[in-house]
C-alpha positions as CSV (number, residue, x, y, z in Angstrom):
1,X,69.6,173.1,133.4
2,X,71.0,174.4,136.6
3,X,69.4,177.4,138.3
4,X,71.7,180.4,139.6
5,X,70.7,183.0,141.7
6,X,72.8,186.1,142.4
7,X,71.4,188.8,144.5
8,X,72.2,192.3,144.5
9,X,73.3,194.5,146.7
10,X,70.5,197.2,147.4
11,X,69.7,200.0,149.4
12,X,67.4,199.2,152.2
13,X,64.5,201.3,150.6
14,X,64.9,199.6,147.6
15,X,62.8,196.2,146.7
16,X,65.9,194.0,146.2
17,X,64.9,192.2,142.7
18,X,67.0,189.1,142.2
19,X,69.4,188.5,139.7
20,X,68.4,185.2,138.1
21,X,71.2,183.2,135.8
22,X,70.4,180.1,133.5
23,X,73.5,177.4,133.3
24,X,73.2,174.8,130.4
25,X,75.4,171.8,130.6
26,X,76.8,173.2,134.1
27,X,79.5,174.9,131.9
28,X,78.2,177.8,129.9
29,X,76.1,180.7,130.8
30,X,73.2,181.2,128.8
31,X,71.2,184.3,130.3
32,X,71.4,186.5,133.1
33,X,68.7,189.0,133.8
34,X,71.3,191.4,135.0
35,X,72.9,191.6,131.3
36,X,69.1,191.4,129.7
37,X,68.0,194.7,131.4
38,X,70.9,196.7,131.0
39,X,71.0,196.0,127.0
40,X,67.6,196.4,127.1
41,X,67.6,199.7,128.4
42,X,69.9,200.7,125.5
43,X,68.3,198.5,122.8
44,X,67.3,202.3,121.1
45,X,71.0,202.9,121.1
46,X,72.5,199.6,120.0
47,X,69.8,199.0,117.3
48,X,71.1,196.3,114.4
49,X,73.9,196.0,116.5
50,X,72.1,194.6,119.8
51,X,72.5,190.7,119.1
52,X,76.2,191.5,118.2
53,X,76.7,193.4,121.4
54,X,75.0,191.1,123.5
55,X,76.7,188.4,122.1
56,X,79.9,189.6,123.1
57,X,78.5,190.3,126.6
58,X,78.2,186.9,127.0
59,X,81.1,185.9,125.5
60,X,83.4,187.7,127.2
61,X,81.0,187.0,131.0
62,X,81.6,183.1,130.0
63,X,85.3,183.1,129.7
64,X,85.6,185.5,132.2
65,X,84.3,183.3,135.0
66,X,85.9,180.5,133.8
67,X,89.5,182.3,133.9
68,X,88.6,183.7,137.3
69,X,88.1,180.1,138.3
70,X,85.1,180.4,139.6
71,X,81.1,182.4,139.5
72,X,81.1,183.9,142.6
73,X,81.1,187.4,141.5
74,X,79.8,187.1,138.5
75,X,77.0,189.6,138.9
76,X,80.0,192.2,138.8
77,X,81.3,190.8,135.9
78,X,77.8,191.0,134.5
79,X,77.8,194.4,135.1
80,X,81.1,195.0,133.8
81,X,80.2,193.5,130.9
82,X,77.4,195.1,130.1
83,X,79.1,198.4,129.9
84,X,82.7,197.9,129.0
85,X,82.0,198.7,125.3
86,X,78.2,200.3,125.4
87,X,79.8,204.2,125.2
88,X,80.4,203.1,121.3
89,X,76.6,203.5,120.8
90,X,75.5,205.8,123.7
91,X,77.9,207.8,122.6
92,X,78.8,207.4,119.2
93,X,82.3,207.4,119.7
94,X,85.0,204.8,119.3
95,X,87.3,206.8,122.2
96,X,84.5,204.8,123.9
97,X,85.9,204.4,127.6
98,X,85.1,207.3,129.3
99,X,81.2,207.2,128.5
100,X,81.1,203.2,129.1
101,X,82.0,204.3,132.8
102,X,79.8,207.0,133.6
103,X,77.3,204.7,132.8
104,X,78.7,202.0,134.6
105,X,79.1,204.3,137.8
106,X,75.6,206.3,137.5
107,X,74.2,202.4,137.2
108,X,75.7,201.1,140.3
109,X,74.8,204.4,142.6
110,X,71.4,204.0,141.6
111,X,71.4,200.2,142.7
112,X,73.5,201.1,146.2
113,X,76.1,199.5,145.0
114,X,78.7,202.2,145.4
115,X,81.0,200.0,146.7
116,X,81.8,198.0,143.6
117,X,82.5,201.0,141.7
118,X,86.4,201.0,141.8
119,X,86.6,197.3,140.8
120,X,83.9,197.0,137.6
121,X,85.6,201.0,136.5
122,X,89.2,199.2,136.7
123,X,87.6,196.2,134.8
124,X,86.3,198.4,131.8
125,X,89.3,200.6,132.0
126,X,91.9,198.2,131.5
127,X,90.0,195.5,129.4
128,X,92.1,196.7,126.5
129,X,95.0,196.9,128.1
130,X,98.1,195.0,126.1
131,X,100.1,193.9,129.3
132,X,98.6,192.3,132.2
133,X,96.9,194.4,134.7
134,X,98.9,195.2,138.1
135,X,95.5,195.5,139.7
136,X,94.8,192.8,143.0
137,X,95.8,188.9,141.5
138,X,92.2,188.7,143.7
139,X,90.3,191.0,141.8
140,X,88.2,190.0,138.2
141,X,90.5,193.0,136.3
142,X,92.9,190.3,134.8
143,X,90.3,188.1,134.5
144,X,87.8,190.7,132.5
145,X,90.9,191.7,130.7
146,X,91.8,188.3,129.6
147,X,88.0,187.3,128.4
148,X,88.0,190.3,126.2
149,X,91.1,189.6,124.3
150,X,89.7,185.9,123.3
151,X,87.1,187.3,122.1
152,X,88.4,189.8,120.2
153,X,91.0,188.0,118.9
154,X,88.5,184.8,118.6
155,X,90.1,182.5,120.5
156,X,94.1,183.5,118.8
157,X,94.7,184.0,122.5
158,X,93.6,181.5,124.8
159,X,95.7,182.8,127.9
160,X,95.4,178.9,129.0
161,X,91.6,178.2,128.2
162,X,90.8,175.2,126.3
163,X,90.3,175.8,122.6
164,X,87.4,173.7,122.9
165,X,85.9,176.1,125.8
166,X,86.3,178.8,123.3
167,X,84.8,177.2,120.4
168,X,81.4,176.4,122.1
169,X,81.3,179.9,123.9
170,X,81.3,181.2,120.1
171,X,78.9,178.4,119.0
172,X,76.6,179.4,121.5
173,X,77.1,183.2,121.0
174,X,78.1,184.1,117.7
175,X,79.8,187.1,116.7
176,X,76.9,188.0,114.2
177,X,78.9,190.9,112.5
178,X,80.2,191.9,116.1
179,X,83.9,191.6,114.8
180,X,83.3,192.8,111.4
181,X,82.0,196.1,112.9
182,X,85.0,196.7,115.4
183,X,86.9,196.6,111.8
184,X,84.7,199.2,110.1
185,X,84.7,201.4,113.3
186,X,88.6,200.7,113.7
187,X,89.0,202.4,109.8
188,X,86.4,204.9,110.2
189,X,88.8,206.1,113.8
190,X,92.0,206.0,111.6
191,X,90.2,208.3,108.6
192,X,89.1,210.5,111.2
193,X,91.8,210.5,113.9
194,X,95.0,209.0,112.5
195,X,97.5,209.8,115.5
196,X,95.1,208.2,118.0
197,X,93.6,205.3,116.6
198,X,92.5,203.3,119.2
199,X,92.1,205.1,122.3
200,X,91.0,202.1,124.1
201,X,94.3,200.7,124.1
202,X,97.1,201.1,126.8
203,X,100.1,199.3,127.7
């Protein structure tokens, strides 16, 4: 097992607190502190739906990286991850962008980190966006963008990533009901809101 370390950016007041990422098989990501806290400070708001969530995180951080080419920013897409669909629960709301980036943005002005806000907002923004992002080809958006929509469509899209990638990210994170309740809140949206249904998506 490899040992990753990612450090964060902090203010100069601030005890900087390493971010500390495990690697099995120098292919998968297996934990990141980063991702840990964050869930864990919402743990009251996910509840049954934690290990689904963070599941997902993971998912979608593994394939993102590997889409991206490479995990030299993947603190921000840790962070992205984190919060790209957390407004569901905070919230209670399936029109769940808006609140996933508040928290997002009140996260990273806390931590300093000001300066990644415009990248990880435009990664939650458009990570249900249909077409491809016209964000920076350097930037994770596409990247983020892509990740999510092999995950939600488990693996259907591959977007050029090995099917066999894709099948041991979901071995090692599985979607423990993390798909079945997308479904549930999907229907629940159209009973309540039939003329916008998923407000997530854009084209």
């Amino acid at each position: 097992m490899n040992l990753a370390r990612v450090s964060d950016k902090r203010k100069a007041n601030t005890p900087a607190k390493p971010s500390v990422n495990h690697v099995a098989d120098d292919s998968l990501l297996t934990s990141a502190s980063t991702i840990d806290e964050i869930l864990g400070d919402h743990a009251s708001d996910l509840r049954h739906d934690f290990t689904a969530y963070r599941n997902h995180v993971y998912r979608v951080v593994n394939l993102c990286t590997v889409i991206a080419g490479h995990r030299g920013e993947l603190e921000k897409v840790a962070v992205a991850a984190a919060f790209h669909d957390l407004g569901i629960w905070t919230n209670k709301t399936f029109d769940y962008i808006p609140p996933s980036l508040a928290l997002a943005r009140e996260y990273l002005t806390a931590r300093g980190q000001a300066d990644w806000i415009a990248e990880i907002e435009r990664m939650i923004a458009d990570h249900h966006k249909i077409t491809p992002s016209t964000a920076s080809p350097s930037s994770l958006v596409e990247p983020f963008r892509r990740a999510d929509w092999i995950d939600v469509t488990r693996g259907l899209r591959t977007f050029g990533v090995p099917r066999p990638f894709i099948k041991s990210v979901f071995a090692m994170w599985p979607s423990a009901g993390f798909h079945w309740r997308l479904v549930k809140l999907a229907i629940e949206r159209l009973r309540t809101h039939p003329l916008t249904p998923l407000p997530m998506v854009k084209l």
